[in-house]
NULUMLO-94648 format. One record per residue (C-alpha): residue in three letters; y negated, x negated, z negated. Coordinates in steps of 0.02 Angstrom, whole numbers, padded with zeros to 5 digits, always signed. Layout:
BEGIN
ALAYXZ/...
***
This chain:
BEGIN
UNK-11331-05791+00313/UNK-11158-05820+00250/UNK-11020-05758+00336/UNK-10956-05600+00268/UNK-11137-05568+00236/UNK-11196-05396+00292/UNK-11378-05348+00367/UNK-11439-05164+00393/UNK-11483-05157+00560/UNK-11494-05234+00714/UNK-11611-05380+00665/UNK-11778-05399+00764/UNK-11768-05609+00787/UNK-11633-05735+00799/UNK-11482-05766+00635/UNK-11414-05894+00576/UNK-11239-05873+00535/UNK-11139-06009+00419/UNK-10980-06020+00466/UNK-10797-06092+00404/UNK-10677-06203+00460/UNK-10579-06088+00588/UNK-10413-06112+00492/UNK-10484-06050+00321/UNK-10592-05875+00411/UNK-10494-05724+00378/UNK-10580-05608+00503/UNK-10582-05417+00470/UNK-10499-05402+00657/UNK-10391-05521+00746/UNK-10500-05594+00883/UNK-10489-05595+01080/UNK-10464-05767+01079/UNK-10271-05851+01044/UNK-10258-05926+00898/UNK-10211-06084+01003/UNK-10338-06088+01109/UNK-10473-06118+00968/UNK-10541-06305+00953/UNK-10482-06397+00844/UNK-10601-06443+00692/UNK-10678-06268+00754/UNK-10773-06152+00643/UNK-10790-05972+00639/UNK-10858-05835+00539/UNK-10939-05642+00537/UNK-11053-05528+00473/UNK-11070-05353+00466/UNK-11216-05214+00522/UNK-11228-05075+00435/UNK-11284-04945+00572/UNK-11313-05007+00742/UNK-11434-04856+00746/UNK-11466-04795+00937/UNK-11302-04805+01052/UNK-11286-04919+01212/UNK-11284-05065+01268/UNK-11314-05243+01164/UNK-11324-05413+01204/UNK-11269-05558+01098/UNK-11328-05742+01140/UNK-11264-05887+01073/UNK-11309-06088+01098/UNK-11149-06154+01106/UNK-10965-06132+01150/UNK-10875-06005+01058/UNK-10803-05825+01077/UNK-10889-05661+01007/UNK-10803-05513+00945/UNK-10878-05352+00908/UNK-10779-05217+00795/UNK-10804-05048+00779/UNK-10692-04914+00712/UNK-10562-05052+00671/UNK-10555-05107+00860/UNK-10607-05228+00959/UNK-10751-05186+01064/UNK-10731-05214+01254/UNK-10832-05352+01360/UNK-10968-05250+01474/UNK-11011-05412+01556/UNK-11037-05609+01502/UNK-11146-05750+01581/UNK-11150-05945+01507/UNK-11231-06097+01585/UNK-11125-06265+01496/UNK-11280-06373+01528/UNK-11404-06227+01438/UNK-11429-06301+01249/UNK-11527-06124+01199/UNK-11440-05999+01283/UNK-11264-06057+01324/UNK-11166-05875+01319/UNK-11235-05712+01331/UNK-11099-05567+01298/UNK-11138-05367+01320/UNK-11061-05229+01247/UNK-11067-05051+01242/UNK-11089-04994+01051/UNK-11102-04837+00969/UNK-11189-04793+00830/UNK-11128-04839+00644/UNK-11077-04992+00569/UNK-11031-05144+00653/UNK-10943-05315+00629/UNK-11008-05458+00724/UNK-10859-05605+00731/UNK-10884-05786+00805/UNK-10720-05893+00835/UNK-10705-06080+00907/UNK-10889-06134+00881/UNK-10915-06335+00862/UNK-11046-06334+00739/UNK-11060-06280+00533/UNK-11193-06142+00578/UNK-11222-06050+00751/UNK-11395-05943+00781/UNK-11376-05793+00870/UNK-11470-05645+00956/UNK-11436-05464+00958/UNK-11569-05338+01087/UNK-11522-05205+01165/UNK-11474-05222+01348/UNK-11519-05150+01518/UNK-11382-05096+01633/UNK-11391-05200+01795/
***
């Protein structure tokens, strides 16, 4: 999927996002990370869901370095809890949130590579 690209729901199996050089991206919400702080020669990008559907908690897992943003009424979601492994190749970073339902925007920033897959399940509280 392209970024900017929208889906309906939370998808079922793993997408592949294509992302931008990080410079070019205009996000629809300023992300968590400093501008700064992003690699350089980075890429980022996002994609919107249209209804999250069922409220709670949702994990996103990524392969590689980079941060994840959710936004929901034109705010930055707040971090639940995160785990990462460096030396993991398949499941580097896995970020939770607490979402409601209704639409969704899904942002990656900093990541080292053209296209990043990612999962979205929802999560058990530990």
């Amino acid at each position: 999927m392209a970024t900017g690209g929208k889906i309906v729901s939370i998808p079922d199996k793993a997408i592949e996002l294509t992302l931008e050089p990080s410079p070019s991206v205009k996000l629809p919400a300023t992300p968590g990370i400093k501008k700064q702080a992003l690699p350089k020669n980075s890429f980022s990008g996002w994609f919107s869901i249209a209804d999250v559907g069922k409220p709670g908690l949702y994990q996103i897992t990524i392969p590689s370095h980079a941060w994840v943003d959710v936004v929901q009424n034109d705010a930055l979601v707040s971090t639940v809890a995160f785990s990462g492994d460096k030396n993991c190749k398949s499941l580097r970073k896995s970020v939770q949130y607490d979402l409601g339902a209704g639409p969704a925007i899904i942002q990656i920033s900093g990541a080292p590579d053209k296209s990043l897959k990612l999962t979205i399940h929802a999560a058990e509280k530990k």
